[in-house]
Every structure is written in structure tokens, then in C-alpha cells.
C-alpha positions as CSV (number, residue, x, y, z in Angstrom):
1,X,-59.2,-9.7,37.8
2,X,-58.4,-11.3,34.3
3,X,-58.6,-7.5,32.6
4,X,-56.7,-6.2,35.2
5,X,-53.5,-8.5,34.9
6,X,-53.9,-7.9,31.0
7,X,-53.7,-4.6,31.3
8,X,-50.7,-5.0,33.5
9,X,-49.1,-7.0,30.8
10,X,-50.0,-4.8,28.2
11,X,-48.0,-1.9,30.5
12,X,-44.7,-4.2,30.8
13,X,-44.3,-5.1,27.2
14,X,-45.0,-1.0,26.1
15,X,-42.0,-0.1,28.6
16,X,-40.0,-2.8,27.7
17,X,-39.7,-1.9,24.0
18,X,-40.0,1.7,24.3
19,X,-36.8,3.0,23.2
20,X,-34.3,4.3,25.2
21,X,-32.0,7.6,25.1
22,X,-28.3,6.8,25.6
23,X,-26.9,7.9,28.9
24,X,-26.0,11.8,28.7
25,X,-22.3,11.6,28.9
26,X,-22.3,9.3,25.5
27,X,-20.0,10.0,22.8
28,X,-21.9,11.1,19.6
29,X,-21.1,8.1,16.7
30,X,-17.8,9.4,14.3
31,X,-19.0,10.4,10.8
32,X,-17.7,9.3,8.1
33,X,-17.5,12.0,4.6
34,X,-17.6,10.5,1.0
35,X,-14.9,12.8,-0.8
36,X,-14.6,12.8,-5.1
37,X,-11.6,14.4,-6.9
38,X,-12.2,14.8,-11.0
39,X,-10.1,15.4,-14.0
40,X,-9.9,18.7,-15.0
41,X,-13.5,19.6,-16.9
42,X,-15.7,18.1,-13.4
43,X,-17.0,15.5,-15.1
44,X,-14.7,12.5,-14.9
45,X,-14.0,10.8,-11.3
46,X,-10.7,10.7,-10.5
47,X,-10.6,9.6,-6.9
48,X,-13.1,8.4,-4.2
49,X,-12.1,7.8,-0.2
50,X,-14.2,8.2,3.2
51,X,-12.6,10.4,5.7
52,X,-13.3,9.5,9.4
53,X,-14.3,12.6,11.2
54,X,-13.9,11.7,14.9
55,X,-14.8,14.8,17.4
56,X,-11.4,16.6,18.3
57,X,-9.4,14.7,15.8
58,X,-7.9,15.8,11.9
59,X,-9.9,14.2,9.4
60,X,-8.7,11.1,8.5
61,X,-8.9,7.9,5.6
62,X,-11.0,5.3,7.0
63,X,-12.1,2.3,4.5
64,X,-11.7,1.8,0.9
65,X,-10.2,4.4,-1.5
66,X,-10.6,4.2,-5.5
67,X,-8.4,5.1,-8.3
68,X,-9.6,5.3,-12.2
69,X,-7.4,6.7,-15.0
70,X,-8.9,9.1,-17.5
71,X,-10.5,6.2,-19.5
72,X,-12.6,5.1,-16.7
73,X,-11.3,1.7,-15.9
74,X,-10.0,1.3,-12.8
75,X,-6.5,2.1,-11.6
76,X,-5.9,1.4,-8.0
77,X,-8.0,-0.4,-4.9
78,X,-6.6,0.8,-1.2
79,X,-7.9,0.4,2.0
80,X,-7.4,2.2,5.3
81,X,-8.0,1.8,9.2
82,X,-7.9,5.3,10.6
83,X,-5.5,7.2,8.8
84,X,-3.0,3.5,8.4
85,X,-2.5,1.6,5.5
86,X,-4.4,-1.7,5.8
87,X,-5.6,-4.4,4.1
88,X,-4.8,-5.4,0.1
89,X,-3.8,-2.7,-2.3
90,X,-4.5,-3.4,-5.6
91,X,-3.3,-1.5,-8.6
92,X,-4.0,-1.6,-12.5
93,X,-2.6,-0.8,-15.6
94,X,-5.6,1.1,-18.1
95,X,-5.7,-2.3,-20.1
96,X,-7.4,-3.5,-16.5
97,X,-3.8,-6.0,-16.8
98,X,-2.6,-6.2,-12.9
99,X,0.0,-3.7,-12.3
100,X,1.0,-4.7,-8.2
101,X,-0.5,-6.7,-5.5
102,X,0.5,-5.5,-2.0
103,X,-0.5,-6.8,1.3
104,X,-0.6,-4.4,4.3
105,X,-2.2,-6.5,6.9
106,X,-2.5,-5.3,10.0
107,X,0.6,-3.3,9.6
108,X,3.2,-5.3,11.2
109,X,3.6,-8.8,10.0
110,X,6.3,-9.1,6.8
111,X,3.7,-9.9,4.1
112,X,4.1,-10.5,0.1
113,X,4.3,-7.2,-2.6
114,X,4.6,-8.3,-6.0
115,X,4.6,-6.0,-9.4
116,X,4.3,-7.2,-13.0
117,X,4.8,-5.5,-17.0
118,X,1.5,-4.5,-18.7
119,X,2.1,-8.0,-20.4
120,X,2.1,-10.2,-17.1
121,X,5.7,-10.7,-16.9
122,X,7.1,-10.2,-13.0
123,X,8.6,-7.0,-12.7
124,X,9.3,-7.1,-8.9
125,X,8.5,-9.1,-5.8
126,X,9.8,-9.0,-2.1
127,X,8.2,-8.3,1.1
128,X,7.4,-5.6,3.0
129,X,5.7,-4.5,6.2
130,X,2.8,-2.1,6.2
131,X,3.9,-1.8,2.7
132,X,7.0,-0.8,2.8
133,X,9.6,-2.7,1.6
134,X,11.8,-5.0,4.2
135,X,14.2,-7.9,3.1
136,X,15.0,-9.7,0.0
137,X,13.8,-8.0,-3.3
138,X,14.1,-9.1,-7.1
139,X,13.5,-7.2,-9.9
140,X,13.5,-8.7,-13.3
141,X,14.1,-7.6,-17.2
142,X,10.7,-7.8,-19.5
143,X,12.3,-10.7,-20.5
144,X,11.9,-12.4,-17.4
145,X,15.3,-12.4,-16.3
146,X,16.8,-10.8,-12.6
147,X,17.8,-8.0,-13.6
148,X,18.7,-6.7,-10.0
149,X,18.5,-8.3,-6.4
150,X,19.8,-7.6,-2.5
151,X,18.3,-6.5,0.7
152,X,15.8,-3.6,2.0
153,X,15.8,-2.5,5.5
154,X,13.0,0.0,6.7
155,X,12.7,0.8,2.7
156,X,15.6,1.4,1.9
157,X,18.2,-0.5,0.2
158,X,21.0,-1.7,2.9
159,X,23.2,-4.5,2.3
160,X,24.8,-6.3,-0.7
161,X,23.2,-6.0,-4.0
162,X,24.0,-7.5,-7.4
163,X,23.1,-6.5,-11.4
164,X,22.2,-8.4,-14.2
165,X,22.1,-7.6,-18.1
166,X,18.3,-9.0,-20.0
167,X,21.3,-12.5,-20.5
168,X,22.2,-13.1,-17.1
169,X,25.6,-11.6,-17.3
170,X,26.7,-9.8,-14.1
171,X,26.9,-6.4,-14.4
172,X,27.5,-4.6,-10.9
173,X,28.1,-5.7,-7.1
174,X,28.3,-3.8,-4.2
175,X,27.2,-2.2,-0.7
176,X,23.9,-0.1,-0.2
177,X,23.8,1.4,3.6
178,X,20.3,3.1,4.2
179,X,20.3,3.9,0.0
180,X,23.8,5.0,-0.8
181,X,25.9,3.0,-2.5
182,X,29.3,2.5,-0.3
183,X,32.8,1.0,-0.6
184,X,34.0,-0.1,-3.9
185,X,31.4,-1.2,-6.9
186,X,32.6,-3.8,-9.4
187,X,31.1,-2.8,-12.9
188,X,31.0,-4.8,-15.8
189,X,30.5,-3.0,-19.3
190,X,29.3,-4.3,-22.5
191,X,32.6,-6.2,-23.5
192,X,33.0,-7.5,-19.9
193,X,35.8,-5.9,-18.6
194,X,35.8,-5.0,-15.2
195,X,35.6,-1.1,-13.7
196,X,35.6,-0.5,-10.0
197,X,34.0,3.1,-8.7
198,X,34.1,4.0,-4.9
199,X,30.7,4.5,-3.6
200,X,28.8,7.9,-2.6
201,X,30.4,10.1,-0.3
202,X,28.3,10.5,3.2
203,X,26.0,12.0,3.2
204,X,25.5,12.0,-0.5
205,X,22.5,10.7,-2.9
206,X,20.5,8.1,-2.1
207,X,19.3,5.0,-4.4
């Protein structure tokens, strides 16, 4: 009796862990493809991303993507969900000194983008949303000084902006609308006298 319930036993915990096949209408799991671009010669690595191949579906980025300039050292960190922008992209200059920090996020919270001289100095900072750039911007001078600063909306510039020489002097003030300049620019030259110059004409170039 005692070999025969051991037995028995024996039997459950063989079935139990035995694996099983998935069910036959499963989905197969996406692949994911390593992909290299090199400098000219083969040798060098220029660029390294994952591509998501989902069944039906283009190919698309999915993960981290690496930059390096021709020296080697590293020139930009990005990150992707499917195809979107996501995560913290990180660029370099080929000193390795931080060239731009930009925070995607999930796409569609206003989050912090900041760039900087090969010397540290700010060079632009704002926000943006999925990285691009939404709301108040400054740019600065090497020096440190603003030298401009006004609105974006939807990446473009759209609102009033204002212009600064490397000593604080004002230099221009206007309208942007979607990334023409509109209506009437004051302009300030180098002795300070004062020019006004009507805007673009619809349609025309944008800034």
C-alpha cells in the first residue's frame, strides 16, 4: 500500500512540473534586432539601437540608442518605447563635457530641457513635452548673460520675445506667431538708436 501511494506521488509531482506548450492561438513573443551604423572604413561604431519587430508591424526603436563621435567617446544616450521618444536623453560634447539634458517622460507631462557651452556655461533651458519645446525658453551669451527669451508653443516660437547684447543692453522686441516674426520689431544697433522693421509677410520664413 505504502509503494503504491509513493508511486502515486511520484506521478503528481512528474505532471505537475512537466512543462507546458502555450495554448495554440498564442501570439509568438516580438523580437527585438541589435542594429550598428560605422564611420566610413567599417571599423569605428557610430550608432547602436534595438528595433522592435512585432508581427504585422514596421520595424520600430524600442530601448536605448547610443551615439559616439569619431574619437570614441560618447556623444549621445536616447531611449525609446515603441517607436516614441521616452525617458532621459543625454547628449555630449567629444571632451565627454555635458552638451544637453532632456526629459521625455512618458510623453506628455511639461518636463525640464537644458543645454550648456563645451565649458559648462548655460546655453539654453526651458521646457518641453516629449521633447519638444513648449513655454518659456532662455538662451544665454558664453558669457552667461540672456541673450534671448519669450514663449514656444508646440515648438515653435509664438508670442513676445525680447534680445539682449553679451551686456544686457536690449537689442530687439517683438511678435513670433507659429515662427514668423509679425507686426512691427523694435531694433536696437550698436550706438543704441532705435530701428523698427515690419515682420514677415504670411506665409513667409519661419524662425
Amino acid at each position: 500500500m505504502k509503494r503504491l501511494a509513493a508511486a502515486w506521488i511520484l506521478l503528481c509531482v512528474g505532471a505537475c512540473s512537466a512543462p507546458r506548450p502555450p495554448p495554440p492561438d498564442a501570439e509568438p513573443p516580438p523580437l527585438t534586432e541589435i542594429r550598428r551604423v560605422y564611420y566610413p572604413g567599417g571599423e569605428q561604431l557610430k550608432k547602436r539601437y534595438t528595433v522592435l519587430n512585432e508581427p504585422g508591424q514596421e520595424p520600430q526603436k524600442h530601448g536605448k540608442e547610443e551615439e559616439w563621435h569619431a574619437d570614441g567617446t560618447l556623444k549621445a544616450e536616447r531611449f525609446f518605447e515603441r517607436g516614441a521618444p521616452s525617458g532621459t536623453w543625454r547628449t555630449w560634447y567629444a571632451g565627454a563635457e555635458p552638451e544637453s539634458v532632456v526629459e521625455i517622460g512618458d510623453g506628455r507631462s511639461l518636463l525640464p530641457m537644458r543645454w550648456w557651452y563645451a565649458d559648462g556655461t548655460r546655453r539654453a533651458e526651458g521646457q518641453g513635452r516629449a521633447g519638444v519645446r513648449e513655454g518659456e525658453w532662455t538662451y544665454f551669451h558664453p558669457n552667461g548673460s540672456v541673450s534671448e527669451r519669450g514663449p514656444f508653443e508646440r515648438g515653435r516660437r509664438h508670442g513676445p520675445w525680447v534680445a539682449y547684447d553679451e551686456a544686457g543692453r536690449l537689442r530687439a522686441e517683438g511678435f513670433y506667431e507659429e515662427g514668423r516674426r509679425v507686426g512691427i520689431w523694435r531694433l536696437w544697433d550698436e550706438r543704441g538708436v532705435l530701428h523698427e522693421k515690419q515682420g514677415d509677410p504670411p506665409g513667409g520664413a519661419q524662425g
